[in-house]
MIDREN-506939 format. One record per residue (C-alpha): z, y negated, x. Coordinates in steps of 0.2 Angstrom, whole numbers. Layout:
N
<rec c3="Z" c2="Y" c1="X"/>
...
! end
This chain:
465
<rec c3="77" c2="-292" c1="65"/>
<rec c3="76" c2="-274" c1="70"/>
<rec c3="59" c2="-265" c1="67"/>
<rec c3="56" c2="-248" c1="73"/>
<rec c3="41" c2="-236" c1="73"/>
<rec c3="44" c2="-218" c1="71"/>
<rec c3="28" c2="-209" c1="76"/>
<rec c3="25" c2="-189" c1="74"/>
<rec c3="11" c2="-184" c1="82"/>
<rec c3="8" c2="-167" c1="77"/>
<rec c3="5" c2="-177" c1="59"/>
<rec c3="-2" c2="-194" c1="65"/>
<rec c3="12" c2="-199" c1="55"/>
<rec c3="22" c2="-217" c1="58"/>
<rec c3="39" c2="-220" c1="51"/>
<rec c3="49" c2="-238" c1="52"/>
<rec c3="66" c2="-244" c1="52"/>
<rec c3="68" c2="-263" c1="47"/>
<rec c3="86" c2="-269" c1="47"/>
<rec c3="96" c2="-285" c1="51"/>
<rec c3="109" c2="-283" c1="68"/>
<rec c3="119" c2="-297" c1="60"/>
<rec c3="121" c2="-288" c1="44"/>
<rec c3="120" c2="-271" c1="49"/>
<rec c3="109" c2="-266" c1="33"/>
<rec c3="93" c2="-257" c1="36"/>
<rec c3="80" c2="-248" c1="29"/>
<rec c3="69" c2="-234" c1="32"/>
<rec c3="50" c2="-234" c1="27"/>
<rec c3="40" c2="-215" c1="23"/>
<rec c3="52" c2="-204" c1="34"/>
<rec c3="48" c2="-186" c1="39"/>
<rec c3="60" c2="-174" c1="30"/>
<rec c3="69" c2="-170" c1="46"/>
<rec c3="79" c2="-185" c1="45"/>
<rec c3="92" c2="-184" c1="62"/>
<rec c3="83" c2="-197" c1="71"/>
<rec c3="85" c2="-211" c1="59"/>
<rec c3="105" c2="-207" c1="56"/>
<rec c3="104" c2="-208" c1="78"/>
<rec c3="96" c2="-222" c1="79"/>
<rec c3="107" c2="-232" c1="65"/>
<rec c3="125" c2="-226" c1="72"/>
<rec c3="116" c2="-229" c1="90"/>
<rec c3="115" c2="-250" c1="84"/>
<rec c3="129" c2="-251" c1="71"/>
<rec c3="118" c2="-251" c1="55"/>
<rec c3="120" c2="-243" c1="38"/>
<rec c3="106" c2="-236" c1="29"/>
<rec c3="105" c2="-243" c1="13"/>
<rec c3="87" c2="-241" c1="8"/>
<rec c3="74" c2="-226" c1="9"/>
<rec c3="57" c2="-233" c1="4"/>
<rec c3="39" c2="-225" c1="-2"/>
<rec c3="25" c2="-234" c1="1"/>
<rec c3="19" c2="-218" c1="-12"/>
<rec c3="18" c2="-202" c1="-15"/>
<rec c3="13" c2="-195" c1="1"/>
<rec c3="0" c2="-177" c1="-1"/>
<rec c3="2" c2="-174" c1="17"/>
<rec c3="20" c2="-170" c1="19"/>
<rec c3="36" c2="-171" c1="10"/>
<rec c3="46" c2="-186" c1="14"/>
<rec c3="64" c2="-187" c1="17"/>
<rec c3="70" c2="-200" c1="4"/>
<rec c3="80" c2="-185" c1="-3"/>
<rec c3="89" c2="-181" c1="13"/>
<rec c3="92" c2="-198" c1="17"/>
<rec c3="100" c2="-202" c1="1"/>
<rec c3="111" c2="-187" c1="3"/>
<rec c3="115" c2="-190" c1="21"/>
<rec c3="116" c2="-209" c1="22"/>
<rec c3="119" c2="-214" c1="4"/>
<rec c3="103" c2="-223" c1="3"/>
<rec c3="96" c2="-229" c1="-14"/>
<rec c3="78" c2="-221" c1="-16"/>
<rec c3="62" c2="-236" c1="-21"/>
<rec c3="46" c2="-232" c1="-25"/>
<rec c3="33" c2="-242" c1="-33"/>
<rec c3="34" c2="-246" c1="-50"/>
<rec c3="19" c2="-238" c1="-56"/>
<rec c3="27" c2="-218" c1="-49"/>
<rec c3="35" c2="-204" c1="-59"/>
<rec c3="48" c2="-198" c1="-51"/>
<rec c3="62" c2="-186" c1="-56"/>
<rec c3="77" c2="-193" c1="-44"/>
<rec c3="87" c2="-208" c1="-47"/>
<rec c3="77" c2="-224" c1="-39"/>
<rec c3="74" c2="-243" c1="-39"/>
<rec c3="56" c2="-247" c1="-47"/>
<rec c3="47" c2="-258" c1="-36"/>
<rec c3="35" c2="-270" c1="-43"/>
<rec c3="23" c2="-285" c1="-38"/>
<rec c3="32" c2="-296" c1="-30"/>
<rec c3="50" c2="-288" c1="-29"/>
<rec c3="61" c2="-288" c1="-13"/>
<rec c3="75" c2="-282" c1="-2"/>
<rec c3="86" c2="-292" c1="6"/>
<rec c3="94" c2="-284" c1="20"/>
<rec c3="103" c2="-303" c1="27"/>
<rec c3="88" c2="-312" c1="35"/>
<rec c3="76" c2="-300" c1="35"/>
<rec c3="68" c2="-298" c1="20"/>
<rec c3="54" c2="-285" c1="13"/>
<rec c3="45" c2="-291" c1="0"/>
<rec c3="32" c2="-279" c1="-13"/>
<rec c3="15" c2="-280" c1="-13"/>
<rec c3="6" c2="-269" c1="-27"/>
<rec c3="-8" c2="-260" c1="-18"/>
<rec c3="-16" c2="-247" c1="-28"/>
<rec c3="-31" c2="-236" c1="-22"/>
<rec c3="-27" c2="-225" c1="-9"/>
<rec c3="-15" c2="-219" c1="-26"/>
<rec c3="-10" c2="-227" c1="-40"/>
<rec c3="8" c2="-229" c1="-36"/>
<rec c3="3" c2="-236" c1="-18"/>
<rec c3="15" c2="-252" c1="-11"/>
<rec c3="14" c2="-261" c1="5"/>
<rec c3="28" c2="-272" c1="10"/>
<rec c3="28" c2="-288" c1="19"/>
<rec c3="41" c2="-290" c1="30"/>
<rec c3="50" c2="-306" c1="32"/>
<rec c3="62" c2="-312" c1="49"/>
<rec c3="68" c2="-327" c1="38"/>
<rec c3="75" c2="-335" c1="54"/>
<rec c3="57" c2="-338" c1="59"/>
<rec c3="45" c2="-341" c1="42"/>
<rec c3="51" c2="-338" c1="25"/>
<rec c3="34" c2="-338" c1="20"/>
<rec c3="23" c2="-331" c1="34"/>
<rec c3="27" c2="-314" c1="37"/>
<rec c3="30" c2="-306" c1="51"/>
<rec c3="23" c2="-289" c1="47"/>
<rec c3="14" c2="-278" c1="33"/>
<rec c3="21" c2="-262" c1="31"/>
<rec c3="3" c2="-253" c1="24"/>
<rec c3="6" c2="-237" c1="20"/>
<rec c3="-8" c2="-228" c1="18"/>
<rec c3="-18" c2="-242" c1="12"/>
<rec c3="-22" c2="-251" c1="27"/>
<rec c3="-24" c2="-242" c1="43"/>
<rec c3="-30" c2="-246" c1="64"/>
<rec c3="-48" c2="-246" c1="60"/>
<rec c3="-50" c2="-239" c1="43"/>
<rec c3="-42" c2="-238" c1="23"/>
<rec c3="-34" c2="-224" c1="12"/>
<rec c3="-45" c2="-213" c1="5"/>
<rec c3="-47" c2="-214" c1="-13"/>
<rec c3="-52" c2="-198" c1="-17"/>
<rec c3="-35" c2="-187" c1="-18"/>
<rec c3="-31" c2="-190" c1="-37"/>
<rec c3="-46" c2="-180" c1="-44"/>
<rec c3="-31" c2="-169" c1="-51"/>
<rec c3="-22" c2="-182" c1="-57"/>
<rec c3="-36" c2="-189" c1="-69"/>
<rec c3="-43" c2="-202" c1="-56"/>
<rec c3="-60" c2="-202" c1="-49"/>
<rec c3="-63" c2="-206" c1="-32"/>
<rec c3="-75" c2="-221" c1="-38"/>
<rec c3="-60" c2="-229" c1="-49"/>
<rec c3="-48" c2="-229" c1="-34"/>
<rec c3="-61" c2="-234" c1="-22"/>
<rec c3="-63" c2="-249" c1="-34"/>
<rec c3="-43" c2="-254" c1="-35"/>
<rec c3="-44" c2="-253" c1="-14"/>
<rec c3="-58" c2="-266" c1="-14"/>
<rec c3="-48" c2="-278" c1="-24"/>
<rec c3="-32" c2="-273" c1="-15"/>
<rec c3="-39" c2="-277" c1="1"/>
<rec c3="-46" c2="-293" c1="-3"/>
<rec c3="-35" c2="-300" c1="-14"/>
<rec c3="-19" c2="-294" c1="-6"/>
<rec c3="-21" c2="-290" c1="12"/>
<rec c3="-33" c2="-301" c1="18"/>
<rec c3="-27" c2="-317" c1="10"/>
<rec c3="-12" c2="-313" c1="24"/>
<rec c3="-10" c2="-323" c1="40"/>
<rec c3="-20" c2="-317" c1="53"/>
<rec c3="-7" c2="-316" c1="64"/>
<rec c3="5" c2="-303" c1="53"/>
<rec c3="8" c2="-287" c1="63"/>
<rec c3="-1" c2="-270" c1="53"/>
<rec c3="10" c2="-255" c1="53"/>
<rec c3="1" c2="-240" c1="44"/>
<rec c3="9" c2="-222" c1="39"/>
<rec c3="-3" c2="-213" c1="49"/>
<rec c3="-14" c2="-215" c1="66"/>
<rec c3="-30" c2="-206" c1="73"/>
<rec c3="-30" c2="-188" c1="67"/>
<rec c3="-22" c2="-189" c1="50"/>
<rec c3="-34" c2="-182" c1="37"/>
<rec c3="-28" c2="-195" c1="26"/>
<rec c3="-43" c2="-207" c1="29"/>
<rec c3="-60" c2="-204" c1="40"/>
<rec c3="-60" c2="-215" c1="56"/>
<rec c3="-43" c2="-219" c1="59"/>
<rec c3="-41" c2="-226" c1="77"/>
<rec c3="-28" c2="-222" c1="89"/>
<rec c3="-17" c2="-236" c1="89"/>
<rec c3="-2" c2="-237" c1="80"/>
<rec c3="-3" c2="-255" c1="75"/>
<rec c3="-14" c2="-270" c1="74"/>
<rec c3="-15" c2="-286" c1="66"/>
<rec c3="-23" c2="-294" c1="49"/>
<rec c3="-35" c2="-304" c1="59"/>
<rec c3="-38" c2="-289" c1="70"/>
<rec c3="-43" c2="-279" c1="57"/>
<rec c3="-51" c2="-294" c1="49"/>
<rec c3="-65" c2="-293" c1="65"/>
<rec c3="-66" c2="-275" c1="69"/>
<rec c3="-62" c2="-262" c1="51"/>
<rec c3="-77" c2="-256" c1="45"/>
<rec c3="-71" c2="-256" c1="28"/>
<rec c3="-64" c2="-275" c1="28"/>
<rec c3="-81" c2="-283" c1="32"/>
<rec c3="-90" c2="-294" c1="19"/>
<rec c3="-99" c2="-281" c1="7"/>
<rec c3="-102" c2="-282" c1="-11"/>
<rec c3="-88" c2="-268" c1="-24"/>
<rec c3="-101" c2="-256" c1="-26"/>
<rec c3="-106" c2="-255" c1="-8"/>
<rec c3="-87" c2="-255" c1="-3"/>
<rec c3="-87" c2="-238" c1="-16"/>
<rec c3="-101" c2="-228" c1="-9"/>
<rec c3="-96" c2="-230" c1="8"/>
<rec c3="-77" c2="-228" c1="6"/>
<rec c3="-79" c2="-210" c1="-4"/>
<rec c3="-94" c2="-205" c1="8"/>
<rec c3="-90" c2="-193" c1="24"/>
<rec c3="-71" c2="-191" c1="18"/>
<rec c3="-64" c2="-174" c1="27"/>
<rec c3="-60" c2="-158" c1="18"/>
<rec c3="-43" c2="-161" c1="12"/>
<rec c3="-32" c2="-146" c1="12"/>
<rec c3="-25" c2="-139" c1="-4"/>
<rec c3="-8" c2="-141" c1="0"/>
<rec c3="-10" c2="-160" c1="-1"/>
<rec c3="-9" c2="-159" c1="-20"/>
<rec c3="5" c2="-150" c1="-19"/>
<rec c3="17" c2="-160" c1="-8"/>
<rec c3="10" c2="-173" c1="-17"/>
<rec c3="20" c2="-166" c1="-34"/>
<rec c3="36" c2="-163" c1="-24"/>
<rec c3="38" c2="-179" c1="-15"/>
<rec c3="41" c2="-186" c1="-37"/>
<rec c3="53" c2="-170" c1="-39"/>
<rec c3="70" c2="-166" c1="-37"/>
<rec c3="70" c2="-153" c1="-24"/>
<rec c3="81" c2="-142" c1="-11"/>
<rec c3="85" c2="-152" c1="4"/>
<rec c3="78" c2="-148" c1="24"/>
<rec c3="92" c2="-143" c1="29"/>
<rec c3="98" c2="-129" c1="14"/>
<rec c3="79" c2="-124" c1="17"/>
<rec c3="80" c2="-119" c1="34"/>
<rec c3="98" c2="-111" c1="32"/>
<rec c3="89" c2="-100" c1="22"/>
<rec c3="77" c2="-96" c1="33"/>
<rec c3="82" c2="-95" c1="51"/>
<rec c3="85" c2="-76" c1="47"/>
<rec c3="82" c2="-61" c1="58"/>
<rec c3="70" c2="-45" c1="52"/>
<rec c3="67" c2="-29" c1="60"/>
<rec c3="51" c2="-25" c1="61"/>
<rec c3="53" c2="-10" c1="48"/>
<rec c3="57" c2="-27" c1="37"/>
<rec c3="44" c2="-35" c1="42"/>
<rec c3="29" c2="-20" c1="41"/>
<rec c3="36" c2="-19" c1="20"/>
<rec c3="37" c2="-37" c1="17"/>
<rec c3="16" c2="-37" c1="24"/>
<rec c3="13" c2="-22" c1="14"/>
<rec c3="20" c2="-32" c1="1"/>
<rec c3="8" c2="-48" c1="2"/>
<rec c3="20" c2="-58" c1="14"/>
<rec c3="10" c2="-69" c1="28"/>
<rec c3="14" c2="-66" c1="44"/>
<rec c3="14" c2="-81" c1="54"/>
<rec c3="12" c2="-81" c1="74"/>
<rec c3="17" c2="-97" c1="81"/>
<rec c3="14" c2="-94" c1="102"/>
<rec c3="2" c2="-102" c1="108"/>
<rec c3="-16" c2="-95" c1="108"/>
<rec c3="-17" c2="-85" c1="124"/>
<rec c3="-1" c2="-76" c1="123"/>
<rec c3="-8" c2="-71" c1="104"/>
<rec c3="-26" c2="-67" c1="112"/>
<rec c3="-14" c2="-55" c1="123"/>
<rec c3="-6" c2="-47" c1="111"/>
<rec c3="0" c2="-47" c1="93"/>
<rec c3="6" c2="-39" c1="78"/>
<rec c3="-11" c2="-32" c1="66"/>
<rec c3="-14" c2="-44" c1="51"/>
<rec c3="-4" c2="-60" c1="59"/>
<rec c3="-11" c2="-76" c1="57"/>
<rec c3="-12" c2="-88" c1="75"/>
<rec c3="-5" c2="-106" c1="73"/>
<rec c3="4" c2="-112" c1="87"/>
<rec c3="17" c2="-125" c1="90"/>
<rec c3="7" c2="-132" c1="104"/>
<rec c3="-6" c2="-141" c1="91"/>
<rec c3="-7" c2="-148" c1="71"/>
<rec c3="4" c2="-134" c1="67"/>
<rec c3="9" c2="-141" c1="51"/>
<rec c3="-8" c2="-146" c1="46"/>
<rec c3="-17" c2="-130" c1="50"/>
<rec c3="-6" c2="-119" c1="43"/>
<rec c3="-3" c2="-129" c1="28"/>
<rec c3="-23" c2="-125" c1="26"/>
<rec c3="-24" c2="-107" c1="29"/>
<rec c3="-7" c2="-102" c1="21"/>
<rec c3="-3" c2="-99" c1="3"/>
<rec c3="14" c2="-108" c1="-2"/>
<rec c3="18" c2="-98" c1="-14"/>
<rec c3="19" c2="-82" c1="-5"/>
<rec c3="32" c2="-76" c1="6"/>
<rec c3="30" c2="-81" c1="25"/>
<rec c3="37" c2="-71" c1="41"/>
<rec c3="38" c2="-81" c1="55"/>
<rec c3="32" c2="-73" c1="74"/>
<rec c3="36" c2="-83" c1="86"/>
<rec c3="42" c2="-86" c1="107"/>
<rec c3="61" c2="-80" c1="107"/>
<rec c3="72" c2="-96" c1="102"/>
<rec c3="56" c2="-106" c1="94"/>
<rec c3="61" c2="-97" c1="76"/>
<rec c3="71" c2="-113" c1="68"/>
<rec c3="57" c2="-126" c1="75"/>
<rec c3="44" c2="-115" c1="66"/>
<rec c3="52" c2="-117" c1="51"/>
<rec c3="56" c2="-133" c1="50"/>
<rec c3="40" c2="-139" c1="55"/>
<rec c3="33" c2="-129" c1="39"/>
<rec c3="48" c2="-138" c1="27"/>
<rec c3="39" c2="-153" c1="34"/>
<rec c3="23" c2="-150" c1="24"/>
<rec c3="34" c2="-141" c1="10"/>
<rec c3="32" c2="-125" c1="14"/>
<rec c3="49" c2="-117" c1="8"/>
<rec c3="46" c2="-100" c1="8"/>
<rec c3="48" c2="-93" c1="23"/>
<rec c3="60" c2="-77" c1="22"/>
<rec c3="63" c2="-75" c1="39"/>
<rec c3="58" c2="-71" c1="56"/>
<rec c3="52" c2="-53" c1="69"/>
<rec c3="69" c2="-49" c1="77"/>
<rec c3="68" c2="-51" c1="96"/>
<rec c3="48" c2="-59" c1="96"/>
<rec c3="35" c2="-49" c1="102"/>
<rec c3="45" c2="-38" c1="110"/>
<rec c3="50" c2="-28" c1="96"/>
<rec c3="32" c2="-19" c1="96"/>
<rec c3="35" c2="-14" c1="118"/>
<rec c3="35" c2="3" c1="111"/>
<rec c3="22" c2="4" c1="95"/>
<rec c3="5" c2="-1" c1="102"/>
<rec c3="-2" c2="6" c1="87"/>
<rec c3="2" c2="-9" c1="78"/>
<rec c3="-4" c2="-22" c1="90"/>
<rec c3="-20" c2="-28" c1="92"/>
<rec c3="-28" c2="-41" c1="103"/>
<rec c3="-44" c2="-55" c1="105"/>
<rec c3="-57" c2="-53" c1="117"/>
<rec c3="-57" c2="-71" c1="126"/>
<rec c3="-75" c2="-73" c1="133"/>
<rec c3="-78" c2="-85" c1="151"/>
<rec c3="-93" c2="-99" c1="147"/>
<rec c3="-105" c2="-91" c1="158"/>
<rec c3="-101" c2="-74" c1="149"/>
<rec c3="-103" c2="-81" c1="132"/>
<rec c3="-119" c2="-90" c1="137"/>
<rec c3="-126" c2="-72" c1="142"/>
<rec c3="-120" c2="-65" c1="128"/>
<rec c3="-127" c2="-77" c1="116"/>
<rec c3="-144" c2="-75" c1="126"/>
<rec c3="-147" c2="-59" c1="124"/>
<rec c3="-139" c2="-56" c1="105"/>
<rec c3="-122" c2="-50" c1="106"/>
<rec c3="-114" c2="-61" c1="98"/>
<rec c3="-114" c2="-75" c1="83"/>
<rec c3="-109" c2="-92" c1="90"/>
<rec c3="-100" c2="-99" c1="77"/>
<rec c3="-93" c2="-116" c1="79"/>
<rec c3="-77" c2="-120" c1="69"/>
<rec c3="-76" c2="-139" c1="73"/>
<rec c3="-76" c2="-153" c1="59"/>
<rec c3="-93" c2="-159" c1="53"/>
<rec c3="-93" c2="-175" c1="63"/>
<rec c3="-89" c2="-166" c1="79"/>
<rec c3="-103" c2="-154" c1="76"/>
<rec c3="-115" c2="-166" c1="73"/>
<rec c3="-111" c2="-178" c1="87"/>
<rec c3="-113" c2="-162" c1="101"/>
<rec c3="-115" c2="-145" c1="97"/>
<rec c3="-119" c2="-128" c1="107"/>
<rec c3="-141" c2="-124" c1="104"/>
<rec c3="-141" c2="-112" c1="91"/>
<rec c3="-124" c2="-109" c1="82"/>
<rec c3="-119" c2="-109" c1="66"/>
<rec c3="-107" c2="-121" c1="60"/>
<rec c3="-92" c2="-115" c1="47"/>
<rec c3="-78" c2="-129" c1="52"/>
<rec c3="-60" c2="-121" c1="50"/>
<rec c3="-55" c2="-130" c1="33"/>
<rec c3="-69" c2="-121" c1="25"/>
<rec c3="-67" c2="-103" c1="34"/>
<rec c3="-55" c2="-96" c1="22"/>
<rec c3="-67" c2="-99" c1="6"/>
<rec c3="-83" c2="-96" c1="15"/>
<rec c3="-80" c2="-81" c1="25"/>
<rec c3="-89" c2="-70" c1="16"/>
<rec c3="-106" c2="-78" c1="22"/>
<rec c3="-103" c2="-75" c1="38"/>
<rec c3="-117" c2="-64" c1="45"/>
<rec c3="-109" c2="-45" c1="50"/>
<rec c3="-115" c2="-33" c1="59"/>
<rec c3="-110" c2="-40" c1="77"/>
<rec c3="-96" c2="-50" c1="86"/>
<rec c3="-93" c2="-68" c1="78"/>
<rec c3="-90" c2="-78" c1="93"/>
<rec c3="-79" c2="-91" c1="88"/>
<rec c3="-75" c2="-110" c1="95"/>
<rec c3="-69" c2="-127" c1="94"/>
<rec c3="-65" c2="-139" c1="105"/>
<rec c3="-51" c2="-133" c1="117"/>
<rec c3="-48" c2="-118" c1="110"/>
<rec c3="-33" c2="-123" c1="99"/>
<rec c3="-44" c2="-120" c1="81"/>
<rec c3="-55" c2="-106" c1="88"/>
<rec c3="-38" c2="-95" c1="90"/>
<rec c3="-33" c2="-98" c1="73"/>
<rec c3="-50" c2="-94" c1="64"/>
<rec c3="-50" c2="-79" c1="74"/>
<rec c3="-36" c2="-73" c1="66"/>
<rec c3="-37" c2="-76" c1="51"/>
<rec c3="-57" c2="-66" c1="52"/>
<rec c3="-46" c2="-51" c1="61"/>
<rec c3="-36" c2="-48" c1="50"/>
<rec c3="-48" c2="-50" c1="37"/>
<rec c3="-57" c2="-37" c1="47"/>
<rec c3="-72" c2="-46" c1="57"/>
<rec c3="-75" c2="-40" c1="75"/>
<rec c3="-71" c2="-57" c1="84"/>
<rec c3="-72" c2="-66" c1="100"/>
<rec c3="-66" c2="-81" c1="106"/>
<rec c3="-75" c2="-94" c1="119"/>
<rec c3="-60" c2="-97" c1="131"/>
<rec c3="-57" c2="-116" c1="131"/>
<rec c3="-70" c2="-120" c1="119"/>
<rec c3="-83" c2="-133" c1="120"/>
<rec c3="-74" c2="-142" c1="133"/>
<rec c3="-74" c2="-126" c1="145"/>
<rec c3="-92" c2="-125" c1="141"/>
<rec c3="-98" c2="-142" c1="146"/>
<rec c3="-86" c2="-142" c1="162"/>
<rec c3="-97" c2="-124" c1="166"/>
<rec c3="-113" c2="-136" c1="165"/>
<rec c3="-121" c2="-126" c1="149"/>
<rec c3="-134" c2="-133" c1="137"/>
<rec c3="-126" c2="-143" c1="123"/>
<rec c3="-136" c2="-152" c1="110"/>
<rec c3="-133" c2="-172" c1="108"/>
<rec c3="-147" c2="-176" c1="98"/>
<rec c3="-136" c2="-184" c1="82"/>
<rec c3="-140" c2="-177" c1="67"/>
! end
């Protein structure tokens, strides 16, 4: 038995090949949409990919079932319970695929979504009854469950999802073996559920002793604590949810597309027009310098995540970005669905060496000059970190408007002097302080964030609210 994790950090996301060497049949489990790797590593140790597999239909990136079907000629499955436009195999309770003496097998798992499957993964040549490994999908994570609460547009409540996980989990995952090995679709950082940890596996009986959501409680308490705290969910999520059941254009014809050079007099009419100009450098070259209006988020960080939550997907995107970075910026965007990207600045940056009218910068502030700053009322500290973050350790004083909610809530943002703005490291703050620029605040940013602060030895509040 083959099985292989594929893990993409920038989307906590984790992938899985499970094939048979003897056989050479394989399958792939959730893939991303850029789909190289899994063709490598199949010509790499002789196998045929003959299955793509969704555990469901995921709202935080589009798959690549499409792709590998195209590529690979795999047959697409699903659970039995989707709607899907392509061609697939229908995967109910109980149903398998035999791939020689390996052997996954379908468990039914609704409450994360409907639609939701895990599958139990059987190396005959040991146990054909005690499985080796569970293939969870968003269902079961390290240390946590899917959240229930992303169907609201669907018809489903949080509260009727949350009651099909309780069930799920205890009639279904924990009536497996102890010993089974647990491979989730996400790790630590997805916004897919609230306390995922940072490993990228476990065990039933692991998770048995130490998930906080597997311990014995009555349904209803399982309910009111599964749908309390969950993170802000960006919009895009129901999106990519709709186009993982569709028929849809390929990465690759997507980013053919849209690997395509602009000059900047393009570029200055496609903004006029509504386009988004993206900047994908890192934060302190955009401090430095950048083109008025563009928005900061850099390949160094959750690229796709944060600027699937402060872009529009139906609007035309130009990409800005370190000479040679342009393909990588788009296809991390196709990763999240975002299609619509009609090219990129010509030459970077240093297209604009002789128009410093149309460039702007950020004033990036030390920690000892912040602090003086905030002291004597310069500046509104404004903290941009996620709820959890800020209640556990903040900076005395500042007001609190965590990223994901910046866009929608700008408008109560007090005016009349700098916003100062920070996050942890100084990834989040960058990319608020676009977006409030070229919404025109007068902005600073707190160089290294909270982190910088600490190491300065400035007050921070611990007291846990």
């Amino acid at each position: 038995m083959i099985l292989q994790q594929f893990y993409l950090k920038c989307l906590a996301h984790a992938s899985y090949i499970v094939a048979d060497d003897t056989t050479g049949a394989a399958a792939v489990v959730d893939p991303q949409r850029d789909v190289q790797q899994y063709l490598d590593f199949a010509r790499e140790h002789g196998l045929r990919i003959e299955h793509v597999v969704l555990t469901h239909l995921h709202a935080d990136f589009i798959a690549g079932h499409l792709e590998l079907r195209d590529k690979a000629g795999a047959r697409i499955a699903v659970g039995a319970a989707a709607t899907v436009e392509y061609a697939h195999t229908a995967l109910a309770d109980g149903d398998f695929i035999d791939l020689g003496r390996v052997r996954l097998q379908t468990l039914a798992t609704p409450g994360h979504t409907p639609e939701s499957i895990c599958l139990l993964v059987f190396d005959r040549d040991v146990s054909d009854t005690t499985p080796h490994a569970v293939l969870s999908g968003d269902t079961l994570f390290v240390g946590d469950v899917g959240r229930p609460d992303l169907h609201g547009l669907l018809g489903w409540t949080a509260d009727d999802l949350a009651r099909r996980m309780y069930h799920t989990l205890h009639d279904k995952l924990l009536a497996l073996p102890d010993s089974s090995l647990v491979y989730p679709a996400h790790g630590a950082g997805s916004l897919c559920g609230k306390a995922l940890g940072t490993e990228t596996f476990s065990t039933i009986g692991e998770q048995r002793r130490v998930n906080y959501a597997l311990q014995p409680m009555s349904e209803t308490a399982f309910v009111a604590m599964v749908t309390a705290d969950q993170p802000d969910a960006p919009e895009y999520f129901g999106y990519d949810a709709v186009q993982n059941a569709k028929e849809r254009p390929t990465l690759d014809e997507t980013i053919a597309r849209e690997v395509k050079p602009l000059s900047l007099a393009e570029v200055l009419a496609l903004q006029r027009d509504g386009a988004q100009l993206l900047d994908t450098r890192d934060a302190a070259d955009f401090a430095a310098a950048h083109l008025r209006g563009s928005l900061n988020v850099g390949l160094g960080g959750q690229y796709a995540t944060w600027s699937g939550t402060i872009l529009d997907h139906a609007k035309p995107i130009v990409i800005i970005c370190a000479l040679g970075a342009e393909a990588e910026s788009s296809m991390r965007l196709g990763r999240i669905g975002f299609d619509n990207v009609v090219g990129h600045l010509q030459d970077g940056l240093l297209t604009l060496a002789d128009r410093p009218d149309l460039t702007a910068s950020t004033t990036r502030l030390s920690p000892a000059v912040a602090n003086n700053a905030i002291a004597q009322g310069l500046v509104t500290p404004v903290d941009v970190r996620q709820p959890g973050e800020h209640d556990t350790k903040r900076v005395p004083g500042t007001l609190h408007l965590p990223l994901s909610r910046l866009a929608a809530h700008a408008a109560d943002l007090p005016t009349g002097r700098p916003l100062l703005l920070f996050c942890a490291g100084g990834y989040r703050s960058s990319v608020a302080a676009s977006l409030l620029q070229a919404r025109g605040y007068d902005v600073r940013e707190l160089a290294g964030g909270l982190a910088a602060w600490e190491q300065a030895g400035l007050p921070v509040d611990t007291t846990h609210r």
